[in-house]
C-alpha positions in Angstrom: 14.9 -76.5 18.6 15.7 -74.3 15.7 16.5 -75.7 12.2 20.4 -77.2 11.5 20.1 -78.1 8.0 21.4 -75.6 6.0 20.6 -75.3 2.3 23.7 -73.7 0.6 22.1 -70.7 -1.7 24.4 -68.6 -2.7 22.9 -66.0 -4.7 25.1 -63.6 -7.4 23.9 -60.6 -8.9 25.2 -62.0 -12.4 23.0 -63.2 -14.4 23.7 -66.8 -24.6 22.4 -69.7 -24.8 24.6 -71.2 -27.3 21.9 -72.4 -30.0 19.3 -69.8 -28.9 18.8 -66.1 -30.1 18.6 -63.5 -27.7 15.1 -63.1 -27.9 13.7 -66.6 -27.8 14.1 -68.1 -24.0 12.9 -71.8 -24.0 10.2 -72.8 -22.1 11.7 -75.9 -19.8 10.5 -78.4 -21.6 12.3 -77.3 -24.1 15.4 -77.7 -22.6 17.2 -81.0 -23.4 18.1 -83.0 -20.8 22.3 -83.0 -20.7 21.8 -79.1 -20.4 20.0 -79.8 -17.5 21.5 -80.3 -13.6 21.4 -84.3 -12.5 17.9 -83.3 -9.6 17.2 -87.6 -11.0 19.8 -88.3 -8.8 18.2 -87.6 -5.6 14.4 -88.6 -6.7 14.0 -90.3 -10.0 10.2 -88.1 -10.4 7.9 -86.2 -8.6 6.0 -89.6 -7.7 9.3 -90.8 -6.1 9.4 -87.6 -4.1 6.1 -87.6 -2.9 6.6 -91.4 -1.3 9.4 -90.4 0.4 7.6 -87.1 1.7 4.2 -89.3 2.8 6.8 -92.2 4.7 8.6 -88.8 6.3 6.1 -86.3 7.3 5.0 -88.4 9.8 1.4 -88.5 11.9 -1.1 -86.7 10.1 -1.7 -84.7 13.3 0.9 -83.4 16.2 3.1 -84.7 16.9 4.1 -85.8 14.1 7.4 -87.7 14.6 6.3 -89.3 18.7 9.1 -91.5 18.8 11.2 -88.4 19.3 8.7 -86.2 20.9 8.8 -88.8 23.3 12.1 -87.7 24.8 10.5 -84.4 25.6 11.2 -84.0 29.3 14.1 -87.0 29.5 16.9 -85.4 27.9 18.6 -84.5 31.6 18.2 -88.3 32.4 21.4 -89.4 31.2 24.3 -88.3 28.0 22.8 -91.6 26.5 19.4 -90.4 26.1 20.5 -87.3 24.7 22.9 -89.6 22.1 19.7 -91.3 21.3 17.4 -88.6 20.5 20.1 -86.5 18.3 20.8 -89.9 16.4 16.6 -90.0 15.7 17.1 -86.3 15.5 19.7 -85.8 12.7 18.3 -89.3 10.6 15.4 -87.1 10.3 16.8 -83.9 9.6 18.7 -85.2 6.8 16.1 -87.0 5.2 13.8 -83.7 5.5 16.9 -81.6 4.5 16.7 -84.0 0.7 13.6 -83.5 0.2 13.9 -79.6 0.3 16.8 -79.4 -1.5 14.8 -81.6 -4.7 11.7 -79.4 -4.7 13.5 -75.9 -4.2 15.8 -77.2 -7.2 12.4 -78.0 -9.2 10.6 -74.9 -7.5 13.5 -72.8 -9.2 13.4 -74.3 -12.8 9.9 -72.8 -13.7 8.8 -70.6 -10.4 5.3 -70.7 -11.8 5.1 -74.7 -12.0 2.0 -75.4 -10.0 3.2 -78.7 -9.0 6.1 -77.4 -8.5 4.8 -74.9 -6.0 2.6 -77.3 -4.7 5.7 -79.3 -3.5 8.0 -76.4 -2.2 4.9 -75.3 -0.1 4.6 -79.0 1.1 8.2 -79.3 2.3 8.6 -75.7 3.5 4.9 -76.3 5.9 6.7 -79.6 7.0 9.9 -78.2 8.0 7.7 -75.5 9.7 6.2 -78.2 11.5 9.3 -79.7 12.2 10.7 -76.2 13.9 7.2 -76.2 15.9 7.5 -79.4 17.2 11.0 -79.5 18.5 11.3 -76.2 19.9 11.5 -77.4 23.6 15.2 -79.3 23.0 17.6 -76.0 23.2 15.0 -75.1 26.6 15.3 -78.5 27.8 18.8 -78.9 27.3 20.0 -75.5 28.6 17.7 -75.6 32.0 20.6 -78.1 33.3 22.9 -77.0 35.6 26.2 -75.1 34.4 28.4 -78.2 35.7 26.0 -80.8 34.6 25.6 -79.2 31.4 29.6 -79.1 30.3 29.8 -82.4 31.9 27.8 -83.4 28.9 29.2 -81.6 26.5 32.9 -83.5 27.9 30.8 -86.9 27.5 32.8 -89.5 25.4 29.5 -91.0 24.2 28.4 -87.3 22.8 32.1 -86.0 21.1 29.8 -86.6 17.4 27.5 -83.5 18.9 30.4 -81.9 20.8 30.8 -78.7 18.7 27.3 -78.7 18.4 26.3 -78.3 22.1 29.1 -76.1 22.4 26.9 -73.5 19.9 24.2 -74.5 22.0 25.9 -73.5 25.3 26.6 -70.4 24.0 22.9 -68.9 23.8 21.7 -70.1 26.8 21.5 -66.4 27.6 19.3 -65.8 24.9 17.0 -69.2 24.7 13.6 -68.5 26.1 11.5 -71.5 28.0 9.9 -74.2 25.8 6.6 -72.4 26.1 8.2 -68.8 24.9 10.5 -71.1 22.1 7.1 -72.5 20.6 5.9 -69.0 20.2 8.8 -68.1 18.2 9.0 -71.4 16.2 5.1 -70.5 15.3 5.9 -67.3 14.2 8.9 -68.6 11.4 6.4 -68.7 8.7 5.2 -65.7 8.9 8.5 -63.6 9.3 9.1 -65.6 6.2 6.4 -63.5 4.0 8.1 -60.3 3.2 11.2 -62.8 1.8 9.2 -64.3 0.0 6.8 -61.7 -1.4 9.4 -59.7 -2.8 11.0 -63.3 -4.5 7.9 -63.7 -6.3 7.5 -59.8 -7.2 11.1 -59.8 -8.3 11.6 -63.0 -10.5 8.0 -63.5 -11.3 5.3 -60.4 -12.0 8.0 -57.7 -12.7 7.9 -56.5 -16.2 9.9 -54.3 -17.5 9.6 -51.3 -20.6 12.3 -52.6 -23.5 15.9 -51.1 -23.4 16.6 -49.0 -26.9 19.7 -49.5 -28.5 21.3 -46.0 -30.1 19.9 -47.5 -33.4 16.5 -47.5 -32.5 16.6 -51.0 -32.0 14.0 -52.6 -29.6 16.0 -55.0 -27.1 13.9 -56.9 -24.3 14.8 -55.8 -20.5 14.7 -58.3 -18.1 16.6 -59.1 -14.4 18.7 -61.1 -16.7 19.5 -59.1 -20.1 20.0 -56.1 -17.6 23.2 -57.3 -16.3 24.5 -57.7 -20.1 22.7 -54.6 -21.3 25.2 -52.3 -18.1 28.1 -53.5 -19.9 27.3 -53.1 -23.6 29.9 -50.4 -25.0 26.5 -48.4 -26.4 25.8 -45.9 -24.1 22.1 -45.1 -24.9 21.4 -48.7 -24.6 22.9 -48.6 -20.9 20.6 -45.7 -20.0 17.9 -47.1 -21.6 18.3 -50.2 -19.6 19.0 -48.1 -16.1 16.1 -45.9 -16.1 13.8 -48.6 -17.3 14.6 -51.0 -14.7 14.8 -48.4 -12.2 11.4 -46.9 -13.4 9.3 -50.6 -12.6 11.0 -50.6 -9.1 10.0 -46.9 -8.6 6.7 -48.1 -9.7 6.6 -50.5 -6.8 8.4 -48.3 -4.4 5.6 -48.7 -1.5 5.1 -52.2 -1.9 8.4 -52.9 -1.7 9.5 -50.2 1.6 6.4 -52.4 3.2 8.1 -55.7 2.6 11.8 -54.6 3.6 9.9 -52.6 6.6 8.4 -55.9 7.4 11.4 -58.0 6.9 13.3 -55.4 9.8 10.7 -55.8 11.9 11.0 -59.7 11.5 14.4 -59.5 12.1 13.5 -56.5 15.3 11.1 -59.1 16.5 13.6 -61.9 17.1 16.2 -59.8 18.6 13.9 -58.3 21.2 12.7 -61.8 21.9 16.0 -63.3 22.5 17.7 -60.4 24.5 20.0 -59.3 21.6 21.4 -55.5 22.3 20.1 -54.8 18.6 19.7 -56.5 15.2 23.2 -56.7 14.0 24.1 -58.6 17.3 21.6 -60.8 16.6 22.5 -61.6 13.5 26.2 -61.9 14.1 26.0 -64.2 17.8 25.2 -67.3 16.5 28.3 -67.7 14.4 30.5 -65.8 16.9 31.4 -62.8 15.2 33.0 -60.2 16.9 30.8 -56.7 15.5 33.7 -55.3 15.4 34.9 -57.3 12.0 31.2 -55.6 10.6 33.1 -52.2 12.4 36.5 -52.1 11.3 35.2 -53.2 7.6 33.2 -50.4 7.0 35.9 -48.4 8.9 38.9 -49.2 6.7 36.7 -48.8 3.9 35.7 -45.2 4.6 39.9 -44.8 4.9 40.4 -45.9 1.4 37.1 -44.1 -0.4 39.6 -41.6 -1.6 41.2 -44.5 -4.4 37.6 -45.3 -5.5 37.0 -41.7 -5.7 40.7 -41.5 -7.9 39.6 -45.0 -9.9 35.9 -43.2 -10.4 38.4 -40.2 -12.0 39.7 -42.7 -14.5 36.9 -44.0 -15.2 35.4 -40.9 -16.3 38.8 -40.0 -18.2 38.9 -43.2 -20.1 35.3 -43.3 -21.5 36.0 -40.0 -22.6 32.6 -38.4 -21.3 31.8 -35.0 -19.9 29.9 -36.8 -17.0 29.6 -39.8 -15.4 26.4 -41.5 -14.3 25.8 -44.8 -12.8 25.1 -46.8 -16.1 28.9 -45.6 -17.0 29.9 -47.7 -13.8 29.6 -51.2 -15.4 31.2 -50.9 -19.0 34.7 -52.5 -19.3 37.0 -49.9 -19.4 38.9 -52.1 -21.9 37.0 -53.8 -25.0 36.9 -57.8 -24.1 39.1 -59.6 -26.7 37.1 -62.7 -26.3 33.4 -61.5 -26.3 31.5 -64.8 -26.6 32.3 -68.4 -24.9 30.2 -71.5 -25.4 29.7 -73.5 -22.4 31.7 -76.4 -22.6 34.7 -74.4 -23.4 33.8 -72.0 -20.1 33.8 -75.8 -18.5 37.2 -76.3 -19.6 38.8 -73.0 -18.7 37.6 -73.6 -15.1 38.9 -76.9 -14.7 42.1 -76.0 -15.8 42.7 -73.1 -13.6 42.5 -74.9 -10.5 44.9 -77.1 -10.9 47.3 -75.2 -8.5 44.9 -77.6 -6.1 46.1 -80.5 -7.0 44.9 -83.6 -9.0 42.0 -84.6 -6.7 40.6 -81.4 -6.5 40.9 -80.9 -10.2 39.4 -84.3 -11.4 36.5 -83.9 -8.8 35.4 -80.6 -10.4 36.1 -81.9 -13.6 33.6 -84.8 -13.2 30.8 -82.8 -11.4 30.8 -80.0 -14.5 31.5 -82.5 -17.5 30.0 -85.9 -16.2 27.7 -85.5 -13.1 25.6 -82.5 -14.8 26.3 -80.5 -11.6 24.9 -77.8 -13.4 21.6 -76.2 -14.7 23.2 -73.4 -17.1 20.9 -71.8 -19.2 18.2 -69.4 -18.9 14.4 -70.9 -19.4 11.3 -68.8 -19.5 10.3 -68.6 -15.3 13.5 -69.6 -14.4 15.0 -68.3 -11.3 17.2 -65.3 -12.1 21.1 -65.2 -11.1 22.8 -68.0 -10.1 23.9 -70.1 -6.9 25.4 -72.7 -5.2 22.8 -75.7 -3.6 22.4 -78.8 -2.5 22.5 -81.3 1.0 24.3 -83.7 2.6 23.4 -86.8 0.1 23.4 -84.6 -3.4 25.8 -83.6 -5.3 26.5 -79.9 -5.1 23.9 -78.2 -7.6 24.6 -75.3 -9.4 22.3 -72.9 -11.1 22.9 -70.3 -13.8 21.6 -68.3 -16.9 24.8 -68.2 -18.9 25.2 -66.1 -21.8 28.6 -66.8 -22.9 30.7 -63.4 -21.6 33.7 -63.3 -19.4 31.6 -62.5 -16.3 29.7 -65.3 -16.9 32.7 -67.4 -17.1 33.8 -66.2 -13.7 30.3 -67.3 -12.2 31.2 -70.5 -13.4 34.4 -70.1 -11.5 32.8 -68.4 -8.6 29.9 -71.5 -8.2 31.9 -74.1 -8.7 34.6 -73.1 -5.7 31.1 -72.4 -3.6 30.1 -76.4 -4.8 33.7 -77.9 -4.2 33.7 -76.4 -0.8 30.2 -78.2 -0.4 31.6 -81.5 -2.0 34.7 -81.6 0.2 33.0 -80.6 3.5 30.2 -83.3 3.2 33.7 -85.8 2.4 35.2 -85.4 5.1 32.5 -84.3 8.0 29.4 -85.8 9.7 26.3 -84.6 8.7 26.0 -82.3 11.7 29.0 -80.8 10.9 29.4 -80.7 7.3 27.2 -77.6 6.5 30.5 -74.3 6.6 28.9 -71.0 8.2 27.8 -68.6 5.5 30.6 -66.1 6.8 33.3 -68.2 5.2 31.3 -69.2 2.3 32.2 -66.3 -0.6 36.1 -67.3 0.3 36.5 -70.2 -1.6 33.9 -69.1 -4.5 36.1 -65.9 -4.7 39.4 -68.0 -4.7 38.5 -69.9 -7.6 37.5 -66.8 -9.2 41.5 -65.7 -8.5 42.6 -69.1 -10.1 40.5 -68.3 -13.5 41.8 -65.1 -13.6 45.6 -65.6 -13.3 45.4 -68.0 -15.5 43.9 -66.0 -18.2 46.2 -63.4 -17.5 49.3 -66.0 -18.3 47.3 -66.7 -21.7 46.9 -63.0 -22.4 48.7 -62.3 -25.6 48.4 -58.8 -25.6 48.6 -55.3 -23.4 44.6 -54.7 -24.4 43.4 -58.0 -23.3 45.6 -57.8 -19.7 44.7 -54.5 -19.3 41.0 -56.0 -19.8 41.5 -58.4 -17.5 43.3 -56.2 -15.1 40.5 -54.0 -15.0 38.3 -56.5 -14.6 39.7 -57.6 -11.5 39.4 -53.6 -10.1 36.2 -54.3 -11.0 35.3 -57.2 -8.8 36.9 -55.3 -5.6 34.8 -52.4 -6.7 31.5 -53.8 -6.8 32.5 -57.0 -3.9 34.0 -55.2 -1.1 33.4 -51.6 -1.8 29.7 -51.9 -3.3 28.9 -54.6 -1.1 29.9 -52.5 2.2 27.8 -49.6 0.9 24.7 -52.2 1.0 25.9 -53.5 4.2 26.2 -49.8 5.7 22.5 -48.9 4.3 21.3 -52.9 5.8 22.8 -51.2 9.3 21.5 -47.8 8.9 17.8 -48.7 8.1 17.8 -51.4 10.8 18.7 -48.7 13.2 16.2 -46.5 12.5 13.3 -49.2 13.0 15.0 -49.9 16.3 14.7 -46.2 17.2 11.0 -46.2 16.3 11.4 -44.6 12.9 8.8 -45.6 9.9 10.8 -46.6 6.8 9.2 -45.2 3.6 10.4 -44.9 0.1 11.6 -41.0 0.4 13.7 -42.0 3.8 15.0 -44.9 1.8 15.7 -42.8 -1.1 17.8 -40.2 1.1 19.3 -42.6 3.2 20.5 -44.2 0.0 21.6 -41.3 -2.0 23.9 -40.1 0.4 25.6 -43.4 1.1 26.6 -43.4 -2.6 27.6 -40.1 -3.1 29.9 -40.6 -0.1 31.2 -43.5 -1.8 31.7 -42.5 -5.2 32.9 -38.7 -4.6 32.4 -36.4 -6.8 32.7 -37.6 -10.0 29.5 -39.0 -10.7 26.2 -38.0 -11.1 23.7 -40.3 -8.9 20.5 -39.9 -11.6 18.3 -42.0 -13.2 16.7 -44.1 -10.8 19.7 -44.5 -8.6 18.1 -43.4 -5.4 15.2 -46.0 -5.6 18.0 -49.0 -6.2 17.4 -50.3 -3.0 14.0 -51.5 -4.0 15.7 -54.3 -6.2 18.7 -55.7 -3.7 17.7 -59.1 -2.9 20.2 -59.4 -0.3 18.0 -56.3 2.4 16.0 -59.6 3.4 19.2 -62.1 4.1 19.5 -60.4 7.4 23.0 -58.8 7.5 24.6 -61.4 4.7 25.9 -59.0 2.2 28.7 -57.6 4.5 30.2 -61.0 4.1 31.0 -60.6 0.8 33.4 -57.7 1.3 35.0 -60.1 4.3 35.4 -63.1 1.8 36.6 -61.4 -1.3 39.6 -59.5 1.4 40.3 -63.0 3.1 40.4 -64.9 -0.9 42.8 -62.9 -1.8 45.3 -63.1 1.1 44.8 -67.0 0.6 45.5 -66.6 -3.2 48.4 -64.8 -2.3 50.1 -67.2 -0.5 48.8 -70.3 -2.1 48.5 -69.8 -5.4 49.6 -66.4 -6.5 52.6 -67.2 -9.2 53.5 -63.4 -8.9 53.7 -60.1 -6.4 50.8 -58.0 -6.4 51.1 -55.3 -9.1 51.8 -53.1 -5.9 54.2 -54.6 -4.6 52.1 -55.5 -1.6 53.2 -58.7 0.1 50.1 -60.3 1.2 51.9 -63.1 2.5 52.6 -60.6 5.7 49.1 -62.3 7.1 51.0 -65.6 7.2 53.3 -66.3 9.7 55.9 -64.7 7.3 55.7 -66.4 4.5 56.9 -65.2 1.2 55.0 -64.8 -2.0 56.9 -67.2 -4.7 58.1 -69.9 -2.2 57.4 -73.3 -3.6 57.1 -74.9 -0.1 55.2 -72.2 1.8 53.0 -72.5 -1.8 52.3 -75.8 -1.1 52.1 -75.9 2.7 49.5 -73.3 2.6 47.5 -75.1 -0.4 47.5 -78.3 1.9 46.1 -75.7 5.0 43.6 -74.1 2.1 42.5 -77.4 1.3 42.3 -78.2 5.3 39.8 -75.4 5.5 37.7 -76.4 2.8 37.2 -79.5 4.4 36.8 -78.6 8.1 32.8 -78.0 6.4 31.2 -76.4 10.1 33.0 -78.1 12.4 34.7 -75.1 14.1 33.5 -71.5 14.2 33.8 -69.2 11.2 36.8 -67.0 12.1 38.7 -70.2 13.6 38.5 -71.8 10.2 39.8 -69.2 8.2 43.2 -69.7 11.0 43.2 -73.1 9.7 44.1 -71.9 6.5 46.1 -69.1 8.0 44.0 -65.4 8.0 42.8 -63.8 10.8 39.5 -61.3 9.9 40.0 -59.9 13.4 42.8 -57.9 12.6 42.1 -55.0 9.8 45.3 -56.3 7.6 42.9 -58.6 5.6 40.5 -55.4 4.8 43.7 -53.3 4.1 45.7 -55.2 2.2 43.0 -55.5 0.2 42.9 -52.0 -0.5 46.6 -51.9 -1.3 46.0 -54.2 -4.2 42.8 -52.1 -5.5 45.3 -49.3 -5.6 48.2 -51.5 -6.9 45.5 -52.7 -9.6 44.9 -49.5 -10.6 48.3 -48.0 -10.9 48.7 -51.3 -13.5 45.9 -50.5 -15.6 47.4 -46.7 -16.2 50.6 -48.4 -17.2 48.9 -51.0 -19.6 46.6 -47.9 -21.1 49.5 -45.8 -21.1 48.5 -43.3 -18.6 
């Protein structure tokens, strides 16, 4: 029986400390302990942890757990046996899903912790183990008869594990018997490898030459410093950071084809294995996505290139440069008003915005940032890069980060916190079996929250310069979140079709295959140098298995929600969003608040539906291609708004 535990990670490519200089990062002991996240809560220490782990690993030898292998072969007795073993089951799937989520947490702190290690390896054998040993259930369960098997599923005794069984039901064409399912449960680890390889290349052994400032000034280049180092107004220091970064990928370049060549064929195997037509089907079945929502994405997308092709016009116009090359692509456009906040104040800001949620929402953020220590911000020296969302059904929602006090970072903040109050109010108001929300609808409330931060600075903006930053800010977010993000997801597609046609993936088929995705994309304006065609070697998000295109779909489907529920103006367009709503209309205090109580329906529905049926409960349908276009109307509304403010 495959894995249901879930651990929310939500990764961001975002990655000063406020009493630290730019070029000291603490070592973690070094970091105090209210600037750390609250891991105590689940396991005081290490010691506490590995009790817990010893009382829950089991028999030293298989099986481990034989009070539940014992229902191997007795699960078509009667809907109380199958009551009872889920019961054992899910007890024990919880109490292995804590003990992951406390040594991943502590795994991510310092990365090259040996105990640290030690213990992620521990847990992450034992859940292996745990896979192994009951792969036979889905077999077992789906070998009954059609009739006898919905006759469970309509059991009064099993409704806690209906919606379950239902998911179950629905890959009975693709289970395998219990022999064939061990076979694939044995194999989990070692599709794991490539995943893992590249994590510890990426955040551990990559080094990186120093980025030079137009001064001459030496500036370290790290995952971290990169992402501020793209934005800095000084040019040479942008290209500096671009082809150095690029350079130590390039470097790597046939490591790194070999691990995302194994990671496809992982993926390849298991599709092949279960009967999938390809890949992508794979990948998309198990939460019931229609391809056609990966289709008509990167469809309406293509119809709209021709406003990021005008936008990368403007772009070029308003730096006042000659040419424009990719390390031009990340520089406000405007100069930020407010260049620096501390963290506490970042807190604040965030709080604040959401309010437009109501009181209970508001207060429960407010005590997981500022009381509950929710959050690990600061960088540390072996720290994992970016930041993320985490956590299980008896933690608090943990959030990780490496702030350094600019806006974007601010809007991570944002962006984490909506991921961890989506977490918070699933696990309220769900079982544990149906608390964990499928990753398709998990960037909708992260990029909601996001929406609420930015109105709200907008209201506070006290002049055209800082609107027109913030303005272009937001053209910025649907640049590099639904158009960015659906180049990666066409390129994830592409190169997945070519192993499935037989072809060997290697760094100059990469290269190409990349190039001309972004020079479709980005038209004609810019010039794709300086490492640009070996960028793929450093996107995380190639081994997530067709994740990234979900970030396009979340950021489209936010902002119809923050249209209707929390939107205190039109569009800059014009655009009525509120279209997708059963006709409600943008400004209408009682539509406002019947679709916040629907938003905040959604949020708490956790998995207990599939993904596309949860965003109806909060009233948008990604079937259609409004969400996708309307989108597009607003990039182009966006847009027209930032001439005006810059005088155009």
């Amino acid at each position: 029986m495959k894995k249901t535990w879930i651990i929310l990670l939500i990764v961001l490519n975002f990655n000063i400390l406020e009493l630290w200089s730019d070029d000291m990062v603490r070592t973690r002991s070094q970091v105090p302990q209210q600037e750390r996240w609250n891991v105590e809560a689940l396991f005081a220490n290490a010691m506490d942890w590995k009790k817990e782990f010893e009382v829950v690993k089991g028999e030293k030898t298989a099986p481990h757990w034989p009070d539940l292998s014992a229902f191997a072969g007795k699960l078509k007795a009667s809907p109380q046996a199958v009551l009872q073993f889920f019961d054992l089951y899910f007890d024990l799937d919880r109490k292995l899903s804590k003990l992951y989520t406390y040594a991943h947490l502590r795994h991510d702190e310092d990365i090259v912790n040996d105990e640290n290690l030690q213990n992620y390896g521990l847990v992450s054998s034992l859940l292996h183990d745990f896979s192994l040993e009951f792969s036979w259930v889905e077999p077992e369960l789906l070998s009954m008869k059609g009739e006898d098997f919905q006759s469970l599923i309509a059991d009064p005794r099993i409704q806690k594990y209906r919606f379950h069984l239902e998911k179950l039901g629905r890959m009975r064409p693709h289970v395998l018997s219990a022999e064939l399912e061990g076979v694939v449960a044995l194999s989990g680890k070692a599709l794991e490898t490539p995943s893992k390889a590249f994590g510890a290349l990426n955040n551990a052994d990559m080094t990186f030459l120093p980025a030079v400032t137009s001064q001459g000034e030496i500036k370290e280049l790290t995952t971290g410093t990169y992402l501020q180092y793209i934005r800095d107004p000084d040019r040479a220091l942008r290209k500096s950071a671009f082809i150095n970064l690029h350079r130590a990928y390039e470097a790597y370049a046939n490591t790194i084809c070999e691990l995302i060549q194994g990671q496809v064929q992982s993926h390849l195997f298991v599709a092949r294995a279960r009967k999938f037509k390809d890949c992508r089907e794979s990948a998309l079945f198990g939460n019931c996505i229609d391809p056609a929502v990966y289709d008509n994405l990167i469809e309406v997308i293509h119809e709209n290139l021709g406003a990021l092709h005008e936008y990368m016009h403007l772009r070029k116009e308003l730096l006042g440069l000659d040419e424009l090359h990719p390390y031009d692509l990340h520089v406000p456009l405007v100069e930020e008003v407010q260049t620096q906040m501390k963290y506490m104040d970042a807190c604040r800001q965030v709080i604040d915005s959401v309010s437009l949620l109501g009181m209970a929402y508001r207060n429960d953020l407010e005590k997981g940032l500022e009381k509950s220590r929710w959050v690990d911000p600061f960088e540390n020296k072996n720290k994992r890069s970016g930041a993320y969302s985490s956590g299980c059904y008896d933690s608090m929602p943990y959030i990780l980060m490496n702030y350094h006090g600019t806006l974007n970072d601010v809007l991570t903040l944002a962006h984490e916190a909506g991921h961890s109050m989506h977490s918070f109010l699933s696990r309220k108001h769900q079982s544990y079996v149906n608390s964990q929300y499928p990753i398709f609808v998990a960037e909708v409330a992260s990029t909601f929250n996001e929406q609420l931060l930015l109105q709200s600075l907008k209201e506070k903006a006290i002049s055209k310069k800082e609107l027109a930053y913030l303005v272009n800010y937001e053209i910025e977010a649907i640049r590099t979140t639904i158009f960015r993000q659906t180049l990666f997801a066409e390129f994830e597609w592409k190169i997945h079709s070519m192993a499935e046609k037989g072809q060997t993936l290697t760094p100059a088929l990469l290269n190409e295959a990349y190039l001309a995705l972004n020079r479709t994309y980005y038209g004609p304006e810019i010039i794709l140098d300086g490492g640009l065609e070996v960028e793929w070697a450093r996107i995380p998000h190639f081994y997530y298995n067709f994740y990234v295109y979900q970030y396009a779909t979340g950021l489209s489907a936010a902002l119809a929600l923050f249209e209707r529920t929390a939107c205190r103006n039109p569009t800059p367009s014009g655009v009525g969003l509120g279209k997708l709503f059963d006709g409600a209309v943008s400004g209408d205090s009682r539509t406002a608040s019947k679709s916040r109580d629907r938003y905040l329906q959604f949020l708490s529905s956790g998995g207990s539906r599939y993904p596309l049926d949860l965003l109806q409960i909060a009233g948008v349908d990604l079937r259609k291609k409004e969400p996708i276009e309307l989108a597009m109307k607003r990039f182009r509304g966006l847009v027209k708004e930032l001439k005006t403010l810059l005088g155009e």
